[in-house]
C-alpha positions in Angstrom: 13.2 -3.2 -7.9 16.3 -2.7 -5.5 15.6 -5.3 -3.4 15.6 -9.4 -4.0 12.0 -10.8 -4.1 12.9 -14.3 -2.5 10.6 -12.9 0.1 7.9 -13.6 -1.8 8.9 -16.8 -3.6 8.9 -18.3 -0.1 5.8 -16.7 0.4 4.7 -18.5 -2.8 5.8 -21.6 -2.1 5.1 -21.7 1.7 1.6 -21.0 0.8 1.1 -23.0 -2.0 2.1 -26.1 0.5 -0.3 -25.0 3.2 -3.2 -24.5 0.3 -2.0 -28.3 -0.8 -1.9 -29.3 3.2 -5.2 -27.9 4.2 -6.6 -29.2 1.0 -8.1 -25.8 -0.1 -7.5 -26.4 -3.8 -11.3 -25.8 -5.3 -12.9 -26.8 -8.5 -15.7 -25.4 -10.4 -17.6 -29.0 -10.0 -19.9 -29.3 -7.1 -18.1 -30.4 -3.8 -21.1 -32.0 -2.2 -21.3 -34.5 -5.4 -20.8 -38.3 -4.4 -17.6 -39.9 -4.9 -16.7 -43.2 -5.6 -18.5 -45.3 -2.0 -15.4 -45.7 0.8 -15.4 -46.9 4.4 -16.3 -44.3 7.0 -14.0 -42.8 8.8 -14.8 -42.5 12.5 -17.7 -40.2 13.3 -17.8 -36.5 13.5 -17.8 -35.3 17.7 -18.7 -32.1 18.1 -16.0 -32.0 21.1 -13.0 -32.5 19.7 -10.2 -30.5 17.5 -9.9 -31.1 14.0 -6.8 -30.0 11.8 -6.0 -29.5 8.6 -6.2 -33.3 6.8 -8.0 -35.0 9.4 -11.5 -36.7 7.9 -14.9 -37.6 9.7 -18.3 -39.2 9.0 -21.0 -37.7 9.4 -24.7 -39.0 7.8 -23.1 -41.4 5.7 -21.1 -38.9 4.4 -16.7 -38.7 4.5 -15.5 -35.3 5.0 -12.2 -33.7 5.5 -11.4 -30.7 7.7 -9.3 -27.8 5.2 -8.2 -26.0 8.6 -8.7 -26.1 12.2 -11.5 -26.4 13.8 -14.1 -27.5 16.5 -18.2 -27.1 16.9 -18.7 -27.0 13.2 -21.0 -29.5 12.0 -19.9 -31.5 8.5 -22.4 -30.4 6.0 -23.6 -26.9 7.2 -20.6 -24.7 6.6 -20.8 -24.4 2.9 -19.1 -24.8 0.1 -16.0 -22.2 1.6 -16.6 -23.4 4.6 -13.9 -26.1 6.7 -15.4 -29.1 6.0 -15.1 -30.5 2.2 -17.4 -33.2 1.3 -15.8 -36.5 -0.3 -18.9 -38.2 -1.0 -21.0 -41.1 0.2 -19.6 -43.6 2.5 -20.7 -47.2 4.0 -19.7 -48.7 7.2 -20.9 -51.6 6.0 -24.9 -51.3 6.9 -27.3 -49.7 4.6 -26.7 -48.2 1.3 -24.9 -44.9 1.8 -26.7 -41.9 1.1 -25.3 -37.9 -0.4 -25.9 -35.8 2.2 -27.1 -32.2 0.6 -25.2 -29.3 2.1 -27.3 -27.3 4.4 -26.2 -24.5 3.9 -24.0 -22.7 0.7 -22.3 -19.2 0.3 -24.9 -17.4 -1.1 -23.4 -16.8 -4.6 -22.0 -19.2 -6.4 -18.5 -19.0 -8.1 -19.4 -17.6 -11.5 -16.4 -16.2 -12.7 -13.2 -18.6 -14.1 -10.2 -19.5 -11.8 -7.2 -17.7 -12.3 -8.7 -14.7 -14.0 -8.8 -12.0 -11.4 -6.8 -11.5 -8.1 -4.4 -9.0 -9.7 -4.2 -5.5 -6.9 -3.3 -5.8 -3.7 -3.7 -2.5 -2.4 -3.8 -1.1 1.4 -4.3 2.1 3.5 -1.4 3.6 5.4 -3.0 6.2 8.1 -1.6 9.3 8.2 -1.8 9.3 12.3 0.2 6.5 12.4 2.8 7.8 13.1 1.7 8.8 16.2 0.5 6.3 18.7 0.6 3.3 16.7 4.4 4.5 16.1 3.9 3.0 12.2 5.9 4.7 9.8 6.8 4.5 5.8 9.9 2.6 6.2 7.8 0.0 8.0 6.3 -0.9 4.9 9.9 -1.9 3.6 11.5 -3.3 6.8 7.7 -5.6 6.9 8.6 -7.0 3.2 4.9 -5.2 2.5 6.7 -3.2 -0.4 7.4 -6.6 -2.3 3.8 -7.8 -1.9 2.1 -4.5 -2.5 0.7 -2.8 -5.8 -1.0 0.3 -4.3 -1.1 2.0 -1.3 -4.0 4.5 -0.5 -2.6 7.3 2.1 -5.6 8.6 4.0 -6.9 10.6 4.5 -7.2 13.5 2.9 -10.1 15.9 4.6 -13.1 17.6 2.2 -14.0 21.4 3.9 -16.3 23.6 2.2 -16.4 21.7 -1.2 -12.7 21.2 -1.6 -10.3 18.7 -1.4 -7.9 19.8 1.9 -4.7 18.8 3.7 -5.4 17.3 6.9 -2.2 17.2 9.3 0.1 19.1 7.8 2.9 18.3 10.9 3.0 14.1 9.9 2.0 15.1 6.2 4.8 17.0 5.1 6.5 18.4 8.1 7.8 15.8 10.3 11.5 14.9 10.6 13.1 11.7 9.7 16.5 10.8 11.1 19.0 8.7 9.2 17.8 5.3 11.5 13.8 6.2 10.9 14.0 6.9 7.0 13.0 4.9 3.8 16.7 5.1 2.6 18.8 5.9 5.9 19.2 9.2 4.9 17.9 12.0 7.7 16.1 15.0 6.7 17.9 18.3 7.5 15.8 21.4 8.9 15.6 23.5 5.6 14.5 20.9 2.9 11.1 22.2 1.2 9.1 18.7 2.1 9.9 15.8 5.0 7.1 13.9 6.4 5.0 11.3 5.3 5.0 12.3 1.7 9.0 12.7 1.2 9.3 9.1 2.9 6.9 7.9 0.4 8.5 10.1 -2.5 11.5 7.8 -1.1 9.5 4.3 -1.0 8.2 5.5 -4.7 11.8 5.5 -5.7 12.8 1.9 -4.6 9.1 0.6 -5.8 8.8 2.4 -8.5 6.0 -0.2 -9.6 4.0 0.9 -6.4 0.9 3.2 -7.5 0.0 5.7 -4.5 -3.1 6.6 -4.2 -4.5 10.1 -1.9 -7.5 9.1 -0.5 -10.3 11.5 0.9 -12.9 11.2 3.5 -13.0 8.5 5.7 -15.3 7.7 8.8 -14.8 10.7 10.2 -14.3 13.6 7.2 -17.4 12.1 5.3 -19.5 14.7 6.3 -17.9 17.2 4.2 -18.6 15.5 0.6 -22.1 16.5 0.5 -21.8 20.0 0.3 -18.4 19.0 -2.8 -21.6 17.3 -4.5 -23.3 20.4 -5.0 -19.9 21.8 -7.7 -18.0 18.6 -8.4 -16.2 20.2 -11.1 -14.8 22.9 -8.4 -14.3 20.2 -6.0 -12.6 17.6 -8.8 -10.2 21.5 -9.4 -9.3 21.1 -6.0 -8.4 18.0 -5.4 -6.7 17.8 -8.8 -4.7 21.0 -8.0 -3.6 19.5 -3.8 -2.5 16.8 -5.2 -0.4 18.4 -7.8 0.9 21.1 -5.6 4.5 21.8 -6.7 6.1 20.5 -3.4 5.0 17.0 -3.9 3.7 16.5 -7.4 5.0 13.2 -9.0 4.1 11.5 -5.4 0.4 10.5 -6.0 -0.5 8.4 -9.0 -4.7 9.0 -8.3 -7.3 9.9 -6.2 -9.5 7.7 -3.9 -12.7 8.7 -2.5 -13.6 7.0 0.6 -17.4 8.7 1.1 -19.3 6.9 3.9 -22.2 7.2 2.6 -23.6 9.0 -0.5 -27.5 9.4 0.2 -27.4 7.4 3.3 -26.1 7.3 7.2 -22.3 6.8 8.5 -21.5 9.3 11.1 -23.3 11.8 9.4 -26.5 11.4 7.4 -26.2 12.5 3.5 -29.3 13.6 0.8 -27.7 14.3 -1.6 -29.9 11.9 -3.6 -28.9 9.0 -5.8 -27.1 10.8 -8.7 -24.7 12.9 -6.2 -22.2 10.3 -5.9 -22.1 10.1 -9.9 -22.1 13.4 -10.7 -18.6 13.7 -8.2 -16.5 10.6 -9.8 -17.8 12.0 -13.4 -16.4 14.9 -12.7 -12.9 13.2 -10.9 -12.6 11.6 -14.1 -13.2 14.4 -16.1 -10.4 16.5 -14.1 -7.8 13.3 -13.8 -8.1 12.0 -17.1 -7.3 8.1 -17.8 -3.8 8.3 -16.6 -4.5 9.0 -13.3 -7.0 6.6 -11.1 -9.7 7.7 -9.7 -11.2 4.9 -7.2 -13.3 4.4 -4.4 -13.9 3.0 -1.0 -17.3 1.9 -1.2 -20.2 -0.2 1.1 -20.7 -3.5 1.2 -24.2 -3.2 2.7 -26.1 -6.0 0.6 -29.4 -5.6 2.0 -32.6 -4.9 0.4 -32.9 -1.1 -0.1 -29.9 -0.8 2.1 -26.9 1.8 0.9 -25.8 -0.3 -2.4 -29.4 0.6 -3.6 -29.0 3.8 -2.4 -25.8 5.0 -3.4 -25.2 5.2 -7.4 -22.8 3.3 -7.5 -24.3 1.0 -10.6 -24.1 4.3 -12.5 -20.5 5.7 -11.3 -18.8 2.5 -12.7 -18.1 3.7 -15.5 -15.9 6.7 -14.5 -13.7 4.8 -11.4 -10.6 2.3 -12.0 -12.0 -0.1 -9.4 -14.6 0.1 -6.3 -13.2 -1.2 -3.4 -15.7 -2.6 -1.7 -15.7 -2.7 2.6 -16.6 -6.1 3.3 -15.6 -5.4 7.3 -17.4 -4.0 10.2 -20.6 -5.7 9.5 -21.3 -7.0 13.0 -19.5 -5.7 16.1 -19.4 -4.5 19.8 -21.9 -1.4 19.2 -24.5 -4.4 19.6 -23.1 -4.4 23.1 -25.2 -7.4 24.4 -24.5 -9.3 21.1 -25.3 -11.9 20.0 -21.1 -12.4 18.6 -20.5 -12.7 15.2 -17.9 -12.5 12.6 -17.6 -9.0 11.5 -15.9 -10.4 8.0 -17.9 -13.4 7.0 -17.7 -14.8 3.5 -20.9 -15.6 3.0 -24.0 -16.2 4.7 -24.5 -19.0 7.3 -26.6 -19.9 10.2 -27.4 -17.4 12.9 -26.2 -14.4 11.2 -27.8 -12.0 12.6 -28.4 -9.4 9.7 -29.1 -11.2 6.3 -27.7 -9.4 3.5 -24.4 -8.5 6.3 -21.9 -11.1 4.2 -19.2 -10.7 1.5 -20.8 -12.8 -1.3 -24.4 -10.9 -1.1 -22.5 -7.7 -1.8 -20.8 -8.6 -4.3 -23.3 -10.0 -6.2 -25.7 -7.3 -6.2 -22.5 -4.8 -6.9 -22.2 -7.3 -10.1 -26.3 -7.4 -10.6 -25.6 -3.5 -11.4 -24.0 -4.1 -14.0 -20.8 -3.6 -12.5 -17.8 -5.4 -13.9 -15.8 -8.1 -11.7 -12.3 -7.1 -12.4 -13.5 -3.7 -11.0 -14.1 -5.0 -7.8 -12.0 -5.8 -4.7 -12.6 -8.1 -1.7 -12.0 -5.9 1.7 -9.9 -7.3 4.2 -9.6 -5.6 8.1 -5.7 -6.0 9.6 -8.2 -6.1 13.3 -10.3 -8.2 15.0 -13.6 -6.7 16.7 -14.7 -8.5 19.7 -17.0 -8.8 22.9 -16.8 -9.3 26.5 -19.0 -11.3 28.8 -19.1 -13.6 26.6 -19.4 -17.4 28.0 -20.6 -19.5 24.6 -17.5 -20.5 22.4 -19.1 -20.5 19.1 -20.8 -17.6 17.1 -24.6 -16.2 18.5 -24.0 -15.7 21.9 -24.9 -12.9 24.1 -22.3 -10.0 25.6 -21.9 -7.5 28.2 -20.0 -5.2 26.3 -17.2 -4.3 24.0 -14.0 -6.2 24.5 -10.9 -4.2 25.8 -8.4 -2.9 22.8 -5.4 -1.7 22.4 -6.9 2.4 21.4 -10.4 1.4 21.1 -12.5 -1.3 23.2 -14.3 -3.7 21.0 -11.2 -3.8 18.1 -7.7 -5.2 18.2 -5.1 -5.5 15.7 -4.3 -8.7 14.3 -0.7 -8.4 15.5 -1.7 -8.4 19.0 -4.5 -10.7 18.4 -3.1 -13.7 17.0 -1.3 -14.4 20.1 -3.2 -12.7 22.8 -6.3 -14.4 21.6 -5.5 -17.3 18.7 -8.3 -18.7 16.5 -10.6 -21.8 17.6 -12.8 -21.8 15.3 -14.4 -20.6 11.8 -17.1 -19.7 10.5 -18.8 -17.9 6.8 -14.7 -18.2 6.0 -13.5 -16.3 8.7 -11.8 -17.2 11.8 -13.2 -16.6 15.6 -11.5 -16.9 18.7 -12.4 -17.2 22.5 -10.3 -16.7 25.1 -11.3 -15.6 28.7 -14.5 -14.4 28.8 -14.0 -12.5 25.6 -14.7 -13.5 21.6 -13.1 -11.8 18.4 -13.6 -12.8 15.0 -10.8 -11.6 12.2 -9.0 -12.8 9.3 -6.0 -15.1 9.1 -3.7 -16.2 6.8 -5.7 -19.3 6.1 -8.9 -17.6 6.2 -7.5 -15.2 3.7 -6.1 -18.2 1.3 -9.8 -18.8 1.6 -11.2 -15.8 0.3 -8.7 -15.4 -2.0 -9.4 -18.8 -3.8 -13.2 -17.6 -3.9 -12.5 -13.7 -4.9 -10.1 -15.3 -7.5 -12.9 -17.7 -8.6 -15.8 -15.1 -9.0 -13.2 -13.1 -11.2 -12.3 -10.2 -9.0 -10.0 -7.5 -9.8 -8.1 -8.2 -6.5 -8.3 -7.2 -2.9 -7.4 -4.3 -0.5 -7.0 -4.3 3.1 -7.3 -1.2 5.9 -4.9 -0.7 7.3 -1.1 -1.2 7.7 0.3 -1.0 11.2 -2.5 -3.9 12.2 -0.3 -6.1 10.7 2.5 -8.3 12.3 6.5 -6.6 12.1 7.1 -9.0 8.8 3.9 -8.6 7.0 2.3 -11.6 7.3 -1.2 -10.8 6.0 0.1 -8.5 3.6 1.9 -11.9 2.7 -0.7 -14.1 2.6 -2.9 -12.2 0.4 0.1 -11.6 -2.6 0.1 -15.6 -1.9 -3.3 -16.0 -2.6 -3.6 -13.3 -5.2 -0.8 -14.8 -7.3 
């Protein structure tokens, strides 16, 4: 590496004090167990604002707030939840009594702390570069570079069965003056490649540690995949042969195949039946060998006979590097009347509105396939999605509409969000926020630390996030998950 990593010591450290401060330090034993009987602290109000450190009662029970918050009632937001149980208490009157939790994530840490966490990977969007005005040297000037270990450039189109270029102008044709460029160095008008992939060729060269990753489909070119299902092996050709294309070859160190959704609905609807999405990464493999990854963007839809049962993915396992696994979007503005909810919970919890919508049910029915942990990663959104109308502070209340966004009503970057509209509250281990007459819900740096601790816990091969430029100018969630990560 060129460039110093005390970035990321101070990271370290600076998290490790806040994780020590907002006493998220977890252990395998049962939080909720009784501790040795102390005097009660004052009583738990639902009204007031509770930091980091402070402690309540609440049933004859002492707990201490991990993070900020308000509304939450002690005993009812889970194990991840803000509230840590310290036990019985007396205030001198009856006997004290254990108050059971009311409510727990809905899988239990099973894997050993400290054994997974080790990728931190993210999407930089090709159109970027546009609008949003996010470019490849962003990712140094951020301190993102330091923290990253791959970086999935999407995306890559698929049109009649084969693996395509999509914008060939921000892809390979845009120029870079000296001031906008990785290394300061501007791109003249008759070099053979400038774009995207020379500044990454560029980042690759200062991070050589960095894996890059092409990624295909998307949202949006989905559609195409089914008819690439009918000849994988052509399709797997293709793809191997773009990304190998004399121009840039040496630039990408995979593929990643981001297919919403085999034998189910995104914006298109797919039939391709339950082995299709097998057959394709068989195939991948086949083509790419074991030096180059092949991985996947997959859904994180845990409901009965929802798209994890109906997409193959039990059976694919075998021939991708790592799944990673969309635990975003799950609740949002298309529910224009609501009721609001945290489109990233952790786990289950009171109110949700869709059972089976939460991190921890995915996961564990991706690992009841016989899936392996360590292939694995938690999804984190760089966004916020939020409502408007909205009069009742806390989660489950009703909406007139999608909140007003930056490109898109009903979403928001983080960077804009965190001080247009800062977090009062959490909930299922994520952070909401209302402000005006509008309500987000998205993930913070303590809310990551969070989900870290519990990804790291169940034994996770790490955690990816979508997408770059919603982050703030120095990285910070980039940041916070290397922190957490380790």
């Amino acid at each position: 590496m060129r460039r110093l990593r005390t970035r990321r010591f101070i990271a370290l450290a600076s998290a490790a004090l806040a994780v020590l401060a907002t006493g998220l330090i977890y252990t395998v034993a049962n939080p909720f167990s009784a501790h040795a009987e102390t005097v009660c602290s004052d009583p738990w109000v639902s009204s007031e604002v509770y930091v980091g450190g402070d402690q309540v009662s609440h049933n004859s029970v002492e707990y201490r707030a991990k993070w900020w918050t308000t509304g939450e009632t002690p005993g009812t937001t889970g194990e991840w939840g803000v509230w840590q149980s310290l036990g019985a208490c007396s205030d001198g009157g009856d006997p004290p009594t254990t108050e059971e939790p009311t409510e727990e994530p809905t899988e239990e840490p099973t894997g050993n702390p400290g054994t997974g966490g080790s990728i931190n990977a993210a999407y930089f969007t090709e159109w970027g570069v546009y609008g949003r005005n996010y470019h490849v040297k962003n990712i140094v000037s951020s301190g993102s570079a330091e923290d990253l270990t791959h970086i999935n450039y999407a995306f890559g189109n698929v049109k009649n069965g084969q693996c395509t270029l999509d914008d060939s102008y921000a892809a390979i044709d845009k120029a870079y003056t000296a001031d906008q460029s990785v290394d300061g160095v501007a791109d003249t008008w008759d070099q053979p490649l400038r774009g995207n992939f020379n500044q990454l060729l560029k980042l690759k060269e200062m991070y050589p540690d960095i894996k890059i990753l092409w990624s295909f489909g998307g949202w949006t070119y989905s559609g195409g995949f089914g008819q690439a299902a009918q000849n994988p092996t052509a399709f797997a050709n293709s793809c191997y042969n773009l990304l190998h294309d004399p121009r840039w070859d040496g630039l990408f160190d995979g593929i990643d195949i981001d297919w919403e959704y085999p034998n189910a609905c995104g914006l298109t609807c797919d039939s391709s039946g339950t082995q299709a999405f097998t057959n394709l990464m068989s195939a991948l493999r086949g083509k790419f060998g074991n030096d180059e990854l092949v991985t996947a963007a997959i859904t994180a839809d845990g409901t009965a006979g929802g798209k994890i049962d109906l997409g193959g993915y039990g059976t694919a396992a075998q021939y991708v590097d790592y799944y990673q696994v969309m635990t975003y979007d799950y609740f949002g503005a298309w529910d224009a009347d609501g009721p609001t909810a945290p489109h990233s919970p952790l786990n289950s919890y009171s109110g949700q509105p869709i059972a089976g919508f939460d991190s921890a049910t995915a996961i564990a029915k991706l690992k009841s396939l016989g899936i392996p942990s360590e292939k694995l990663l938690l999804g984190f959104g760089f966004y916020g999605r939020g409502w408007t109308g909205v009069t009742q502070a806390t989660p489950g209340g009703s909406a007139t509409g999608a909140a007003p966004g930056t490109y898109e009503a009903g979403i928001e970057d983080y960077k804009v969000l965190k001080s247009e509209c800062p977090a009062t509250g959490t909930i299922a281990g994520t952070a909401y926020a209302k402000c005006g007459n509008e309500w987000w819900s998205y993930d913070t740096p303590a809310t990551i630390a969070t989900k870290t601790a519990w990804l790291d816990a169940q034994g996770l091969g790490g955690a990816f996030s979508w997408e770059l430029s919603g982050d703030t100018s120095n990285g910070e969630l980039v940041n916070a998950l290397a922190a957490g990560l380790g």
